[in-house]
C-alpha positions in Angstrom: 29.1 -32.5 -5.8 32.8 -31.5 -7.7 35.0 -30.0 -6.5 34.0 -26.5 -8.8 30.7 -26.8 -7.8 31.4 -27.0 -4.1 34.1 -23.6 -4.5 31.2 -22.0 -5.5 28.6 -23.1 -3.3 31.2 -22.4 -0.1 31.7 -18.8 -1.9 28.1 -18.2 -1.4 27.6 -20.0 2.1 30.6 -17.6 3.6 28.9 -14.2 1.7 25.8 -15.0 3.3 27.1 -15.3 6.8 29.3 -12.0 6.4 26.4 -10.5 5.4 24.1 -11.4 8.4 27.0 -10.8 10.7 27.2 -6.8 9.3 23.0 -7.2 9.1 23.8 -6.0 5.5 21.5 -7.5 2.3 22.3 -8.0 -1.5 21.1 -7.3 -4.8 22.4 -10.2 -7.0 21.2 -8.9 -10.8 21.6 -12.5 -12.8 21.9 -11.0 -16.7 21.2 -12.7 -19.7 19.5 -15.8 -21.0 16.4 -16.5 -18.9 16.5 -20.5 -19.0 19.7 -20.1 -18.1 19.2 -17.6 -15.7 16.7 -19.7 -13.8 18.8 -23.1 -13.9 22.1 -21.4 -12.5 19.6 -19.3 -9.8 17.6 -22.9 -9.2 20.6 -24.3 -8.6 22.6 -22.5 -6.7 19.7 -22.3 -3.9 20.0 -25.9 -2.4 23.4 -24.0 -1.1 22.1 -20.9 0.0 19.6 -20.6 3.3 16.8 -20.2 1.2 14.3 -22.3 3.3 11.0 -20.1 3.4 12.2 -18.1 0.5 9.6 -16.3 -2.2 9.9 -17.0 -6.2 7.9 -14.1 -7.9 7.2 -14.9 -11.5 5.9 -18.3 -12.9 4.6 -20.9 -10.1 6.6 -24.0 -12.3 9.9 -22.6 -11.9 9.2 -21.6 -8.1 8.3 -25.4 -7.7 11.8 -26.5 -9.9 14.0 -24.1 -7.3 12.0 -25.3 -4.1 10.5 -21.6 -3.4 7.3 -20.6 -2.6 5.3 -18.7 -5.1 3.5 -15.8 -5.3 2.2 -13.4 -8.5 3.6 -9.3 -8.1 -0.1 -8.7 -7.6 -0.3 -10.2 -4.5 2.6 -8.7 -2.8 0.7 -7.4 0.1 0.0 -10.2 1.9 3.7 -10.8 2.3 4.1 -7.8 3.9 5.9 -8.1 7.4 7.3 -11.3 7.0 11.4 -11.6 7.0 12.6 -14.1 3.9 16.1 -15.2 3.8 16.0 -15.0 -0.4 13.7 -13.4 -3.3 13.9 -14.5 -7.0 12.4 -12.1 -9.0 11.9 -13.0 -12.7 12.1 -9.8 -14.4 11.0 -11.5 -17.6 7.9 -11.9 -16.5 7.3 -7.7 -15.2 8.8 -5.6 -13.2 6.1 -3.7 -11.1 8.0 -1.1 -9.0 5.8 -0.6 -6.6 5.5 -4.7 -5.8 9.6 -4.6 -5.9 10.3 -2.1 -3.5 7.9 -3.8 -1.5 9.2 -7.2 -1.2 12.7 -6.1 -1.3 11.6 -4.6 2.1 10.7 -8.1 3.8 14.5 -9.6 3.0 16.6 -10.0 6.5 19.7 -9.7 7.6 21.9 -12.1 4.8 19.1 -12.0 2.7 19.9 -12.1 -1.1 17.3 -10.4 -3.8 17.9 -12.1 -7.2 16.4 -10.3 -9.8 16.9 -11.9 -13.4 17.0 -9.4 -16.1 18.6 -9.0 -19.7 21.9 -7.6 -19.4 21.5 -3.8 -18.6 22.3 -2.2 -21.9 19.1 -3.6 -23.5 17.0 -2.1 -20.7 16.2 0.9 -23.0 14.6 -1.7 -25.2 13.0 -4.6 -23.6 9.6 -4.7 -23.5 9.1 -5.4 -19.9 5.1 -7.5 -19.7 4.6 -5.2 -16.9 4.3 -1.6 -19.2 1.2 -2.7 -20.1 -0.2 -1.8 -17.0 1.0 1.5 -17.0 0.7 2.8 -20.8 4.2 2.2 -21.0 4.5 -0.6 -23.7 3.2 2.1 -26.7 6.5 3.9 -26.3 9.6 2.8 -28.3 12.4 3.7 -25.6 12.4 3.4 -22.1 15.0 5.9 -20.6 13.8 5.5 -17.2 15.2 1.8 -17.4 17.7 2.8 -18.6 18.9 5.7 -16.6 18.0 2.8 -13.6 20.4 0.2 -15.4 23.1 3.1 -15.5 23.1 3.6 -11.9 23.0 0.2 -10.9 25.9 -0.6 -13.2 28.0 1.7 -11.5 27.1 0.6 -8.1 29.3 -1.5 -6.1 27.2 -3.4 -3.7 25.3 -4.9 -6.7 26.2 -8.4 -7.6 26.3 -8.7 -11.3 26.0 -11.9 -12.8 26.0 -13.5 -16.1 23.3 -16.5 -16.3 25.4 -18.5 -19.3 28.6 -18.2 -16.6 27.9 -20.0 -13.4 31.8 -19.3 -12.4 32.7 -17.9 -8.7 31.4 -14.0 -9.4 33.2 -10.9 -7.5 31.0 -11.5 -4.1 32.6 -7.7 -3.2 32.4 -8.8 0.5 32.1 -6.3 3.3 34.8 -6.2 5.9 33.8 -8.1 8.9 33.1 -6.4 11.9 34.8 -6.4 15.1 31.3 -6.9 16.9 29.0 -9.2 15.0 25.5 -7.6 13.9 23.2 -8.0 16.9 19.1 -7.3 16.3 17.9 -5.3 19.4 15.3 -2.3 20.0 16.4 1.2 18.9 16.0 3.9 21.7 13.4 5.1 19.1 11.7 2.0 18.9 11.5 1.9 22.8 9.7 4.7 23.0 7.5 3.4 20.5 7.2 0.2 22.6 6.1 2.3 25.7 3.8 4.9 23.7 1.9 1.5 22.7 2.0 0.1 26.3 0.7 4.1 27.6 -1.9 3.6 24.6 -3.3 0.6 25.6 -3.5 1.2 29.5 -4.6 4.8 28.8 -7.8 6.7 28.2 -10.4 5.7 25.9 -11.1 7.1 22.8 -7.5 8.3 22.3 -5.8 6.6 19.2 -2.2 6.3 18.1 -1.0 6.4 14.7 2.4 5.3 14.0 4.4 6.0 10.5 7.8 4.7 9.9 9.7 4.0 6.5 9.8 0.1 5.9 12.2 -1.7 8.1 11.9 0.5 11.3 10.5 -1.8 13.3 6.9 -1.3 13.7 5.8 -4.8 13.7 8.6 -5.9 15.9 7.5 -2.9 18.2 3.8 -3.5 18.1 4.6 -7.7 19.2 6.7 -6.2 22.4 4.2 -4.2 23.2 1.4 -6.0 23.0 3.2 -9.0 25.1 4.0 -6.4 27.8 0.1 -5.1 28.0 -1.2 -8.9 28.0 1.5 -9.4 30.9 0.4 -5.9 32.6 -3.4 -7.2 32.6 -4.9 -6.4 29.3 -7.0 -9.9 28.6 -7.5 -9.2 25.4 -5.1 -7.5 22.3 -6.8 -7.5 19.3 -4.3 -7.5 15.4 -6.0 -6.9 12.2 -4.1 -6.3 9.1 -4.4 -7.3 5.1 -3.6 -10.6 5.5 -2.4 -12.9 8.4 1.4 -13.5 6.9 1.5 -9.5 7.5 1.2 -10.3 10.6 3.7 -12.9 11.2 6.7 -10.5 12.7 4.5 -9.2 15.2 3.6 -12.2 16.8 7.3 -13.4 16.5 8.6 -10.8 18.7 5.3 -11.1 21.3 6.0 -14.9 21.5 9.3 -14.3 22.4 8.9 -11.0 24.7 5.9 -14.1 26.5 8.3 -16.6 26.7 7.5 -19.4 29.4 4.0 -17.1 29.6 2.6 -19.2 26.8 0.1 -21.7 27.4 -1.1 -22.0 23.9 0.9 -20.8 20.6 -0.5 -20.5 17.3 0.8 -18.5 14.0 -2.7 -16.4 14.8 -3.2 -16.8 18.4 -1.0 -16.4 21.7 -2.7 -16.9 25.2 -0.6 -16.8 28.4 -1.0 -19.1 31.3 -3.1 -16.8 33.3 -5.8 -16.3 30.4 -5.0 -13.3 28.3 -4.6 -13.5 24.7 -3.3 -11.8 21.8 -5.4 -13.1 18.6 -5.1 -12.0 14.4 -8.7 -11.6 13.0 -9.3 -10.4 9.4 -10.7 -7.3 9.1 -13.7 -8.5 7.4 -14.3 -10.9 10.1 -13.2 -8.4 12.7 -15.5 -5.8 11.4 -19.1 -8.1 10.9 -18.2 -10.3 14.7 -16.6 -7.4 16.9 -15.2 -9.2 19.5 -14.5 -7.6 22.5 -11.4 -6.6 23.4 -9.5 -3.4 25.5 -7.4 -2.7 22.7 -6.8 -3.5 18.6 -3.8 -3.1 16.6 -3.7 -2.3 13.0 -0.7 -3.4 11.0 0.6 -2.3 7.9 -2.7 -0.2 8.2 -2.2 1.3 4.8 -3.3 -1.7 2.8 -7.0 -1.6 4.4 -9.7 0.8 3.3 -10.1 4.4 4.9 -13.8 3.2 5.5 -12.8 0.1 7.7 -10.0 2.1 9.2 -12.9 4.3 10.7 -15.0 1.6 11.4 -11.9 0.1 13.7 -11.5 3.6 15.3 -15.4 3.9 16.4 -16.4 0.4 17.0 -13.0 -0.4 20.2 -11.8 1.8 23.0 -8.1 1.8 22.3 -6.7 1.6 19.1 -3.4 1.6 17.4 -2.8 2.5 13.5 0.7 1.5 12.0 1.8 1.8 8.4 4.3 2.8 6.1 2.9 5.8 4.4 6.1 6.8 2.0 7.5 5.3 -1.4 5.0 2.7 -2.9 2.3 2.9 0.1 2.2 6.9 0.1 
């Protein structure tokens, strides 16, 4: 590595830690040519903590940058997972509602890169994804470009130019005095403990829970579903889209079990004394039911309103969270 490229690759390090240190995230809008778009964004990952990161557009470039892959379409089932970087390839679509999405699933330090031409063609391009909507038999766009007005004049968006792999304006946010520390709202305890009062309580008395993304449902529904396995409950039940929609609930109950654990699976926690807390499809869910004192239903939105009553009837106690603003509404 030269001494330019290691400037630039330092630059980058030190942005990202400032920005996990403030819990802050950036849009980084990489304008211009797309081969060279992708080579400078390809390249400039090996230096970034990208490890578990998504590349949305074509599956050989996510294999040349070292990303996984995954198509817009499928955005779902990346729901309530935390990545540390996205690359979306705007030359391949734009869907919004898979963009707000998976903008949603970046943590603290995460970086969005989002390669585009240069804004003042957006009233122009022919994004692939108007098709979908009816969009591509109009001649102007002036919702893209009224979008590429307002993010040119905003500061926290990282432009850069793909033929130009020089050290951009990173805009850095001031450090703090007390570093960025993840912990439970007081909103999101009470959350924890309407759960826990859910899942010791009465039978046939559901809870829904609605949040925008990024409130901490998942997160809450993990805590609490350790704490009811630990207060006696043998048996939590999760069903959701897909089990990677899953995968921030059962990091939070792992760690809220701690030295409880006496198996640990991505799908399947059981404590030393028995008790488990187990993913199922709903599918599965549905055509087996398992027994079980209580189920959970993340990200609830992206199952049909027919299983969703199916869920309610068939357990005792049952817990519904989703997002139900924005793209889910």
């Amino acid at each position: 590595m030269n001494d330019k490229t290691e400037t630039i690759a330092s630059g980058w390090r030190g942005f990202q830690q400032i920005l996990a240190a403030r819990g802050h995230r950036r849009l980084v809008l990489v304008e211009g040519d797309r081969q060279a778009a992708i080579a400078q964004v390809a390249g400039l990952l090996p230096e970034l903590s990208a490890a578990q990161g998504l590349w949305v557009g074509r599956e050989q470039d996510a294999i040349m940058a070292g990303l996984g892959h995954i198509r817009a379409k499928d955005y779902r089932r990346v729901l309530g997972q935390e990545l540390p970087v996205l690359v979306w390839d705007g030359w391949e679509g734009t869907s919004p509602d898979a963009f707000a999405a998976l903008s949603g699933t970046l943590r603290a330090g995460g970086l969005l890169f989002w390669l585009m031409p240069p804004l003042a063609q957006w009233s122009d391009f022919d994004d692939p994804d108007y098709g979908r909507t009816g969009l591509d038999r109009t001649s102007a766009h002036p919702f893209a470009a009224r979008l590429a007005a307002i993010l040119a004049e905003d500061p926290d968006v990282i432009r850069l130019v793909a033929e130009d792999a020089s050290v951009p304006d990173l805009n850095r946010p001031e450090p703090g005095r007390a570093g960025f520390q993840p912990g439970q709202t007081a909103e999101q305890q009470a959350l924890v403990a309407d759960i826990v009062r859910t899942g010791q309580g009465r039978r046939r008395r559901p809870l829904v829970i609605t949040a925008d993304r990024g409130r901490g449902k998942s997160a809450a529904l993990g805590i609490a579903a350790a704490r009811l396995l630990e207060s006696g409950r043998k048996r939590v039940l999760v069903t959701a889209p897909s089990a990677d929609n899953v995968a921030t609930l059962f990091a939070h109950a792992r760690q809220e079990l701690g030295d409880a654990l006496a198996m640990d699976t991505p799908t399947q926690l059981t404590t030393r004394s028995g008790h488990e807390l187990c993913f199922l499809p709903p599918q599965e869910l549905l055509s087996q039911r398992p027994e079980a004192e209580v189920v959970l239903v993340d990200e609830a939105a992206g199952l049909p309103a027919q299983w969703l009553k199916a869920v309610l009837l068939g357990w005792p106690r049952v817990v519904f969270a989703s997002t139900v603003h924005g793209y889910e509404g």
